[in-house]
C-alpha positions, 0 to 999 in steps of 0.5 A: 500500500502506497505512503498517500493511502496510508495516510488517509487510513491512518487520517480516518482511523484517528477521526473514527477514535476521535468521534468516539471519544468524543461521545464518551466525553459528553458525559464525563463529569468536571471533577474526572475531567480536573483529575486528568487535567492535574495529573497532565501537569503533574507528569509534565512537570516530572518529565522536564528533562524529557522534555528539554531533551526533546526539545533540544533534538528539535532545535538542534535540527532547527538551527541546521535547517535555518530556521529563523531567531523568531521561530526558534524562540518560539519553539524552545522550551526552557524550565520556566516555559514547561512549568508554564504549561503545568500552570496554565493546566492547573488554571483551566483546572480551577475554571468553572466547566461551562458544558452543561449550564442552562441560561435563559429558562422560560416559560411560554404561553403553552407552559413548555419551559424553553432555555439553552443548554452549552454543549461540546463542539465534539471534536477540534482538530488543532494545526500548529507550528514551532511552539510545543507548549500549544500541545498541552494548552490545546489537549487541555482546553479541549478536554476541559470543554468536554471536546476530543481533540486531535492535535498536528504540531509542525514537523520542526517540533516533532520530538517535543510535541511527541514527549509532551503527548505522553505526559497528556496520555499519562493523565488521561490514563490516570483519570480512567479516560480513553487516549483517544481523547486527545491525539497527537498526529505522528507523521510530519507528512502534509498531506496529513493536514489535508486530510484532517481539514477535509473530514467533516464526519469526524471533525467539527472545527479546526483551528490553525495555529502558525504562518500566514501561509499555513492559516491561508492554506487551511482557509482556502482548502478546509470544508471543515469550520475554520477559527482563525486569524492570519497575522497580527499588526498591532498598533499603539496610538499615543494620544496628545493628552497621553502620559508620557511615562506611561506612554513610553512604558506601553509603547517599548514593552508592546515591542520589546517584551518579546518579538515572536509573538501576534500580540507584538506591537508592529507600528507605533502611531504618534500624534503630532502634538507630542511626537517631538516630545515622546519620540526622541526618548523611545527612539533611543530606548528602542535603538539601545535595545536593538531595534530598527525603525522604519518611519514616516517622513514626520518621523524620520525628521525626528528620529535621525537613525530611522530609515523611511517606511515603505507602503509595505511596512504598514502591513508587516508583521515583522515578528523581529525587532523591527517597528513602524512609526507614523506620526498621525494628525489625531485620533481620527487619522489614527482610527483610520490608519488602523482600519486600513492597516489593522490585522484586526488583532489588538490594538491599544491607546495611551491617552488620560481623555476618557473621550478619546478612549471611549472613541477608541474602543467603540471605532477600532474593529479589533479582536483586543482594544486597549486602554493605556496598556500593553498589547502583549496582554492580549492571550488567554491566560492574562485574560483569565483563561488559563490558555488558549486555542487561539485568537480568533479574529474572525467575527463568528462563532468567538473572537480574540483569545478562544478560552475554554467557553469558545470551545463550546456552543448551546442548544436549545432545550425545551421542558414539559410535563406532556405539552402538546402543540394545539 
């Protein structure tokens, strides 16, 4: 049997496990869920040395292959990264369980009683490149929310997605739940990825996680639900009536925390009232760290090492230290520099006008607004979640960081006592 008709029975051999975990989660209680859930961190946590051996197996083969400083940091996983996957488990541990809250119970005219119910999606197949922590985030998120899962990490990180599996099948054997439940695919073959996107039967949402070009192709190829965002250029806008200090703190922690990341600042918009004021002092923050920056002509003029921006620029996400400045004329030139550059991922104001701000959050379509605040809080866990799936940029079923109630949806329940339509 050829390698492509085995990877479509292995495809549908998974999808068939998965559907059937799934059915058998449906019923499964939170404290069984929570049990397997700890008993994941706990062997993640006793396994780092396997883990760190794994993972430096994958960077070993990252640095020989070329791949970039952005995508190998992403991919490393160091002792504070592991046990910051064991925490972000225990945080979805101590999360209410959303599946199986009623809302909006009512009696109607005929007596029935008609309320929703949240229910599992079922099953959630994840696509995802260099970071391995999104193995354990994504088993635990979907199980939390009564979903089976079936996980395909990129082929750079095939050891540390495979070590961190067996810490994840640990746990659920510990909670006496099937291994099925969460799947990590083996075979680093693309053809993999179509054949998961293309099952509809076994799969009822897939959520990418990576390039541009990965969440492109899932995009065009999937007939399976798609939750996504493809990039994310971010915006800062210091505002006329901005503290300074808070200013220049937002703004060089938005760039400067880490670069990697789809919550990383990419243009920085000044306004002109306070540009000769702020600029010079960022400028030589950003450029004592290493940064290059690439400016409008306003910009330029003030920032004697900034090499002009191209139209280009506007629309990078550079995921390196790289950043784009534009000087913009208020805050309506700023909404629209956002509207037709904004990736529609985060964007944040720094301003002490309560009207402007107000104007900010209501104008700017994006899945995160700010306040007077970094953009790299934008993620699951400094949101509350615990972790998450993903950001979703799209509009419909969830937007912005997708937590464990994202991964669920609510169907209509209807109570009665023998009710009969007249």
């Amino acid at each position: 049997m050829d390698a492509k008709v085995n990877i479509q029975t292995y495809m549908q051999q998974l999808g068939e496990q998965a559907r059937a975990a799934s059915r058998q989660l449906a019923g499964v209680d939170s404290g069984t869920k929570n049990k397997a859930l700890l008993a994941m961190a706990e062997a993640i946590e006793s396994q780092q040395q396997a883990l760190l051996d794994a993972n430096t197996l994958d960077l070993e083969a990252g640095e020989k292959n070329g791949l970039d400083e952005a995508l190998l940091d992403r991919l490393a996983l160091n002792p504070e990264r592991i046990a910051g996957m064991a925490e972000g488990i225990r945080q979805i541990v101590a999360l209410a369980d959303p599946v199986g809250e009623i809302t909006d119970l009512s009696y109607r005219e005929s007596g029935i009683q008609v309320g929703k119910m949240r229910v599992p999606l079922g099953v959630i197949g994840i696509i995802y490149e260099s970071r391995p922590n999104v193995t354990a985030d994504a088993a635990a998120l979907c199980l939390k929310a009564g979903n089976a899962a079936i996980l395909r990490g990129g082929s750079e990180a095939a050891h540390s997605n495979q070590a961190i599996a067996k810490c994840i099948q640990a746990g659920l054997t510990q909670a006496d739940l099937p291994i099925e439940c969460v799947q990590v695919i083996e075979t680093t073959d693309r053809e993999a990825v179509g054949k998961l996107i293309s099952m509809p039967k076994y799969v009822d949402v897939i959520v990418p996680r990576g390039g541009k070009g990965l969440i492109e192709r899932v995009s065009a190829e999937a007939t399976v639900p798609v939750i996504k965002h493809l990039h994310g250029v971010c915006h800062v806008y210091i505002d006329a009536n901005a503290d300074i200090d808070k200013a220049t703190a937002i703004a060089f922690n938005s760039k400067t925390q880490r670069y990697g990341t789809c919550n990383t600042m990419e243009t920085l918009l000044v306004d002109t009232a306070i540009a000769d004021t702020v600029l010079p002092k960022l400028g030589q923050m950003y450029t004592d760290e290493g940064v290059e920056l690439r400016g409008c002509e306003s910009s330029c003029k003030i920032l004697s090492n900034a090499i002009a921006a191209t139209d280009a620029d506007w629309d990078e996400e550079y995921l390196a230290p790289i950043l784009s400045i534009r000087v913009v004329n208020g805050i309506d030139e700023a909404i629209e520099h956002c509207h037709q550059h904004s990736s529609g991922h985060t964007e944040s104001i720094v301003t002490e006008d309560l009207t402007k701000a107000r104007r900010f959050l209501a104008e700017v379509d994006s899945s995160s607004v700010m306040v007077n605040a970094s953009t790299r809080f934008a993620d699951g866990f400094e949101y509350g979640l615990g972790a998450e799936i993903g950001i979703s940029t799209d509009k419909i079923h969830v937007r912005g960081p997708v937590g464990v109630e994202g991964l669920t949806s609510q169907k209509y329940i209807v109570l009665g006592d023998g009710h009969i339509r007249k």
